[in-house]
C-alpha positions as CSV (number, residue, x, y, z in Angstrom):
1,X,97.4,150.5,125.4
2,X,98.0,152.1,128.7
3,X,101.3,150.5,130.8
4,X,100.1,149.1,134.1
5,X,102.7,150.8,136.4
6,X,101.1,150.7,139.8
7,X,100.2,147.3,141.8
8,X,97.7,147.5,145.0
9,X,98.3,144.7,147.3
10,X,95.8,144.7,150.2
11,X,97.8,142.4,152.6
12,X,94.6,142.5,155.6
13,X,91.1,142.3,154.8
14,X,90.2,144.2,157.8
15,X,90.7,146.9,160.3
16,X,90.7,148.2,163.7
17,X,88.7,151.3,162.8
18,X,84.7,151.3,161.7
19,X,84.5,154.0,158.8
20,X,81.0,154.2,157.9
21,X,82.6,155.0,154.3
22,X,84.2,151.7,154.4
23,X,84.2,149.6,156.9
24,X,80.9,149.8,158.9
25,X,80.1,147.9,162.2
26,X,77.5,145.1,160.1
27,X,80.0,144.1,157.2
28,X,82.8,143.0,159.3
29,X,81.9,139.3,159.6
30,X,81.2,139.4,155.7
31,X,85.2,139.7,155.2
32,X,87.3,138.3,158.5
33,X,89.2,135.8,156.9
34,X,91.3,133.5,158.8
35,X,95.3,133.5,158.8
36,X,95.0,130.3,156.2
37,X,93.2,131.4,154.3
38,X,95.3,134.3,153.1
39,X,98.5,134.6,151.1
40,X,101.9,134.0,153.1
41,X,104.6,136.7,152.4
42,X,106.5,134.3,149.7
43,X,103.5,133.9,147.7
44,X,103.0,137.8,147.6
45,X,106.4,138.5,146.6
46,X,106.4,135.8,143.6
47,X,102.9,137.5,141.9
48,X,104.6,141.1,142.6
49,X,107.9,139.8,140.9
50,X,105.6,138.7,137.9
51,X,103.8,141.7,137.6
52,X,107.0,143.8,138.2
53,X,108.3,141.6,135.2
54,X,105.6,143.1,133.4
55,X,106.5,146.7,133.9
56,X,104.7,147.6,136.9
57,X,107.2,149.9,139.1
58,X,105.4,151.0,142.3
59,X,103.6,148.4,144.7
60,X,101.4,149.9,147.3
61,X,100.2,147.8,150.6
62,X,96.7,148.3,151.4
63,X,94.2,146.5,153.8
64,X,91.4,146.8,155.6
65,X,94.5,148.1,157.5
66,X,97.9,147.0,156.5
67,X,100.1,147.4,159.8
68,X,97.5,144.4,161.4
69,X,99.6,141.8,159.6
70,X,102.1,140.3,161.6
71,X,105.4,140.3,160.7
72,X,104.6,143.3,157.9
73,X,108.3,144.8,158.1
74,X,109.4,140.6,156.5
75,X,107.1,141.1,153.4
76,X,108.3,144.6,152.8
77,X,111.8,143.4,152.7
78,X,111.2,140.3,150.5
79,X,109.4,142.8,148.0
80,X,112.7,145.1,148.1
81,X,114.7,142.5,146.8
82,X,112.5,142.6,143.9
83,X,114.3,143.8,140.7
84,X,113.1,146.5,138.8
85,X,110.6,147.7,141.8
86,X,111.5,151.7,142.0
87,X,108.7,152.5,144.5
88,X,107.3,150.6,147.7
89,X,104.5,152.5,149.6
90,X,102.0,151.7,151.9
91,X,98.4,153.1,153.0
92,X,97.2,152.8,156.3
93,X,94.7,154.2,158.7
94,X,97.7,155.5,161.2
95,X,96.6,153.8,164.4
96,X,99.6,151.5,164.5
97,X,102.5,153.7,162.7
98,X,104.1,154.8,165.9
99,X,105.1,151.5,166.7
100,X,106.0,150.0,163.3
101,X,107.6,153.2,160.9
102,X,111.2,152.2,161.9
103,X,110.2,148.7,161.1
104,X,108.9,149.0,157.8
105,X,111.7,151.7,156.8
106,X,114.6,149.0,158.0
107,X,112.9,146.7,156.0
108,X,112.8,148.7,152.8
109,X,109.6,150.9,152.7
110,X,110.0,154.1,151.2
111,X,106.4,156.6,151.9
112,X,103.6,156.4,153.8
113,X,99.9,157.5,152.8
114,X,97.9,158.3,156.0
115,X,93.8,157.9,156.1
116,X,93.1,161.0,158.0
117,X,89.1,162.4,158.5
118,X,90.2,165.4,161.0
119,X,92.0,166.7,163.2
120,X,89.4,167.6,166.0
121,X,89.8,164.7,168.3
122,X,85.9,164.3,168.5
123,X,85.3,164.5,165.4
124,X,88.1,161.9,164.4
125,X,86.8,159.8,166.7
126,X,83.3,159.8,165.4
127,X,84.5,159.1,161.6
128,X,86.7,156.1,163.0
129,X,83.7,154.9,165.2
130,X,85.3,153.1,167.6
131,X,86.6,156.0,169.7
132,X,90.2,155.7,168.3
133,X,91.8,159.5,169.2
134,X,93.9,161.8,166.3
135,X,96.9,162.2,168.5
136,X,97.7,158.5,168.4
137,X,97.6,159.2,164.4
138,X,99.5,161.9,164.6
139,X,102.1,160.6,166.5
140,X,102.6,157.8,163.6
141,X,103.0,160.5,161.1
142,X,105.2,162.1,163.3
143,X,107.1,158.5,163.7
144,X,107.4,157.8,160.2
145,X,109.1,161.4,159.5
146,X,111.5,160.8,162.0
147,X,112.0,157.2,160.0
148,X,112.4,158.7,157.0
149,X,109.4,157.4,155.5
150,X,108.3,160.4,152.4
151,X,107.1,162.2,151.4
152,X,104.3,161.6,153.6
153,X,101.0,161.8,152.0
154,X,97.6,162.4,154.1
155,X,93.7,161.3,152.5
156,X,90.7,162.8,153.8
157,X,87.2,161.4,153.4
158,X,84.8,164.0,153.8
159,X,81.6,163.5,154.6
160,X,78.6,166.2,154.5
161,X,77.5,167.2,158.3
162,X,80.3,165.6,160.0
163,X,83.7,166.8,159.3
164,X,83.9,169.3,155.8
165,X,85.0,172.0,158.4
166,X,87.8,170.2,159.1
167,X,89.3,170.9,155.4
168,X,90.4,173.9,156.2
169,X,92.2,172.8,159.3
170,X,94.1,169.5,157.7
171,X,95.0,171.8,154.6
């Protein structure tokens, strides 16, 4: 009897970083898809209209890692248009968001959820394993602030021995 409200949409099976949470160097071949085989933009926009139809009010793009669809900021417009949709939000792992914020806000997005394991570059760099360093994360938060994207939200995966001392720090 509970009303569904909130629709996930994971636009990109994978990602640029190497989580060892989620995405770990050996099951990246197990979920590449190609270009064809994935939903076009118009097809995702007619299944959110039906579920919006249904009552659902906030649509969230996921991935893998959202912002490595091309053409992103054309989906999040066509979803926009949708009526009845109150909320449009996206996750992502940051690595791209300095480029892309204005973008997606021109196009309609409204907030931003950032994947974010620390804030000591070395540390960052070893949850994301592929060397990817925090201030090119930070400057996409900083980038989708100045775009207006919020409230900005920020995830943190801890994990034992690597990075819980960084709680206190990203608090």
């Amino acid at each position: 009897g509970r009303p569904l409200r909130d629709l996930r949409i994971a636009v990109m099976e994978t990602c640029n970083y190497r989580c060892p949470y989620c995405m770990p160097e050996d099951s990246v071949d197990d979920v590449a898809l190609g270009a064809k085989q994935r939903l076009d933009f118009t097809d995702i926009a007619q299944i959110a209209k039906a579920f919006v139809a249904q009552g659902v009010r906030k649509i969230r793009l996921t991935g893998g890692e959202p912002l490595l669809r091309r053409n992103l900021p054309e989906l999040v417009s066509l979803l926009k248009r949708i009526d009845g949709l109150e909320d449009l939000a996206l996750t992502t792992n940051g690595s791209l968001l300095a480029r892309k914020a204005q973008s997606l806000k021109d196009a309609g997005l409204q907030r931003v959820t950032v994947s974010l394991d620390g804030l000591d570059d070395a540390v960052f760099r070893q949850m994301n394993d592929v060397d990817f360093p925090v201030a090119d994360v930070l400057a996409g938060i900083e980038a989708a602030r100045a775009a207006g994207l919020g409230p900005i939200k920020v995830n943190m995966v801890v994990k034992r021995g690597t990075n819980e001392h960084e709680i206190l720090p990203m608090a």
